[in-house]
N, C-alpha and C positions, 0 to 999 in steps of 0.2 A: 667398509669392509667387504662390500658385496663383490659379486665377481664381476659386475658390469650387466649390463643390461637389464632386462623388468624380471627376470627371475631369482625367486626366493628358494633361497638353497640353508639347509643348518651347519653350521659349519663341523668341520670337520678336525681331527689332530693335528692338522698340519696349521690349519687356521688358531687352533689355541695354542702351538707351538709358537707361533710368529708371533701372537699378542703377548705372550711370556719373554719371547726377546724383545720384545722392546720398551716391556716392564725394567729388565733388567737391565740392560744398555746405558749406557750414560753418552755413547757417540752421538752425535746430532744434537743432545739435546743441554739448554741453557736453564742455570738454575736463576730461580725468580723469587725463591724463597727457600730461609732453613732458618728453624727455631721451635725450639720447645720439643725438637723432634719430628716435628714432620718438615717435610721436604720438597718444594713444588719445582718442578721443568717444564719447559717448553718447548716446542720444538717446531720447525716445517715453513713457518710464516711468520711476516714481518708483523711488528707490535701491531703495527695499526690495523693490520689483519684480525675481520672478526672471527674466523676460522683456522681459531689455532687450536695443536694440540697439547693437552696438559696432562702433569702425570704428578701424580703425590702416591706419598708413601710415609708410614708410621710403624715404628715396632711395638708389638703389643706383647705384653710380658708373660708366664706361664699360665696365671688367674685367668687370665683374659679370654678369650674368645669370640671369632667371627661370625652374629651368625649363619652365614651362609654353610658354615661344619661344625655344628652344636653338637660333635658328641666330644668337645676339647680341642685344641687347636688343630689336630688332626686326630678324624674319629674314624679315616677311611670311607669315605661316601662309597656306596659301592656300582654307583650309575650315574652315567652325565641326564641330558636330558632337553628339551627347549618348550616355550613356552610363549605364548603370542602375550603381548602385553598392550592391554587398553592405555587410551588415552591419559596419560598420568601429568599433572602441573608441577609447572616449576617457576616459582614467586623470581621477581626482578631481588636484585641487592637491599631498594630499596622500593619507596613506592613511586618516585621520583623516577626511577633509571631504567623505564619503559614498556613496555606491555608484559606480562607475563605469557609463560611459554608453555607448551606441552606435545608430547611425544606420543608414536604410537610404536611399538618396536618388537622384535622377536628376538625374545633373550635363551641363551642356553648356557648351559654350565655342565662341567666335567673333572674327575680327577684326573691328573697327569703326574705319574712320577708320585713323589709327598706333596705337590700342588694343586689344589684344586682353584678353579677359574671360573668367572659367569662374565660373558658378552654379551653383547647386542647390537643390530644393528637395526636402522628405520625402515619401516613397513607400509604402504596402504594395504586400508582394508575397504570395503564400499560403504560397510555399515557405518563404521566413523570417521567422515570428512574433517574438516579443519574444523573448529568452534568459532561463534562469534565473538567470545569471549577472551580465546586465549591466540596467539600465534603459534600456529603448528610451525616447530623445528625441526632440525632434521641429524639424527645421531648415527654419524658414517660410521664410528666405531668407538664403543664405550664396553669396559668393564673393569672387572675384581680379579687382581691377582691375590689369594693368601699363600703363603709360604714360607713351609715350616723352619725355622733358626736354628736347628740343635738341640736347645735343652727345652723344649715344651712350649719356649715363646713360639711367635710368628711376624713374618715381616709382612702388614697391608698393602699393597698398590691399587692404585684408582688412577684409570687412562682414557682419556675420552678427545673425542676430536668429533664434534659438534659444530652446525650450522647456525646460527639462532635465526637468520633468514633479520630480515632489515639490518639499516647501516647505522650498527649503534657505533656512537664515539668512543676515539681510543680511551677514553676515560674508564668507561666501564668494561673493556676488556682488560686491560692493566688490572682493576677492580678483583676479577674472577680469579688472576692467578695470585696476587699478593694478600687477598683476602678474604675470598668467598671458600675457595676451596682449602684454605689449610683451617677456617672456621668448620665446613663441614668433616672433615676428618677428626679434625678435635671431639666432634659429636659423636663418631663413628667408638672412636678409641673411649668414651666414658660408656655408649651404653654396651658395648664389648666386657668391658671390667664388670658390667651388671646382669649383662645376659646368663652366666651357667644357673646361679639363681635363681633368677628370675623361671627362664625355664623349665625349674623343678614344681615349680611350683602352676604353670602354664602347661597339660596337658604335655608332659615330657615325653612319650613316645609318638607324639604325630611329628613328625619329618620326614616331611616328601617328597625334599631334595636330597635324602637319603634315599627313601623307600616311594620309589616312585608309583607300586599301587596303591598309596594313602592318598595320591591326588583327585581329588572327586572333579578339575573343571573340566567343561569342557573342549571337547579337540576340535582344534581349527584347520581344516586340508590346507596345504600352502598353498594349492591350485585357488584358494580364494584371495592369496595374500601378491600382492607385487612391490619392487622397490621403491620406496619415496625418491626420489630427486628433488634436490632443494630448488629447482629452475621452476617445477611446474608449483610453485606455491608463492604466495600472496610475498610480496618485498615491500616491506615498514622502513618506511624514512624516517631515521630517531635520533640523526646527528646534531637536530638542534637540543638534545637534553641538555641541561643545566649540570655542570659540577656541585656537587654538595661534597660539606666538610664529611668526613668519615664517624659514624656513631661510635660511639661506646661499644657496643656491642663487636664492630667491625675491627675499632684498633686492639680487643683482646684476643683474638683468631692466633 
């Protein structure tokens, strides 16, 4: 999503205009899953491509709630915002399907219209190199579209087009869109139906992504932040993994 080169810019209207069309769009892109309501596409690159881009979407009914706008599916957030985000994990499929992964990213969000959005895109920083632990990935362009449906529902979108850096087998990309991702939306859409609740009872007036002088973190200058490029990081040879049967857990997604 970046504009090119080592500078870190937030993006701008035009930038969460463009991620919104292509939430919306159905040109380019191929469905790889529909059931139970959600709905995955793909788009850009061949299967066997690790760096492809995925988009899911779920409608969540008028109870429900995103929380990214916890005052009700639309509660009018009245400020965007961006936000440097530490190194955060992300578990393989299984424990089998190869190193686990983590990002470091600069996320922002904003309302537009009855829509509100949170993106992100990969960042270094000097303080946090790569882990031994984990393979730093590289997230060209990820976020949340919510948007509102008319009668109180909301329609979810989740779009990402991620690096994971080594050359996993097609196996487990297939994996991500026919399973990984309509399982995590499914998670997405139960604690949505639990969140206004929950909420009430959680310290219901701190939201910061509403009220952005509740946020106590620290501020990061971008002049310390540059773009990740997935070239200049570590490439994991992971084509010999093994196919495993699919668990229980994965054939309910």
């Amino acid at each position: 999503m970046s504009r090119g080169g080592e500078m870190v810019y937030i993006p701008d209207d035009s930038d969460f205009s463009s991620f919104r069309d292509q939430c919306e769009s159905l040109e380019g892109w191929h469905c790889r899953y529909n059931k139970a309501g959600v709905t995955v596409w793909s788009q850009g690159q061949e299967e066997s491509c690790t760096v492809q881009k995925i988009k899911v979407s779920r409608r969540f009914p008028a109870p429900a709630v995103c929380p990214a706008a916890p005052e009700g599916p639309w509660g009018q957030p009245r400020a965007g915002g961006a936000q440097f985000g530490l190194p955060a994990g992300v578990s393989a499929p299984n424990s089998r399907a190869g190193r686990n992964r983590d990002f470091v990213t600069l996320r922002s969000w904003l309302p537009l219209g009855n829509d509100y959005m949170i993106i992100n895109y990969s960042v270094k920083h000097p303080k946090y190199p790569p882990r031994k632990d984990f393979v730093r990935a590289v997230s060209l362009q990820t976020g949340y579209l919510i948007k509102a449906n008319g009668d109180g529902a909301c329609i979810l979108y989740y779009l990402t087009q991620v690096d994971p850096r080594g050359s996993l087998p097609k196996w487990v990309v297939n994996r991500v869109s026919q399973f990984v991702a309509p399982k995590a939306m499914k998670k997405i859409y139960k604690a949505g139906l639990k969140y206004p609740e929950w909420k009430r009872r959680h310290d219901p007036e701190y939201k910061p992504w509403v009220y952005p002088e509740q946020n106590t973190l620290p501020s990061v200058s971008l002049a310390e932040l540059s773009v990740q490029h997935a070239d200049s990081l570590e490439n994991i040879d992971e084509t010999g993994l093994p196919e495993e049967h699919l668990s229980t857990s994965d054939q309910e997604a």
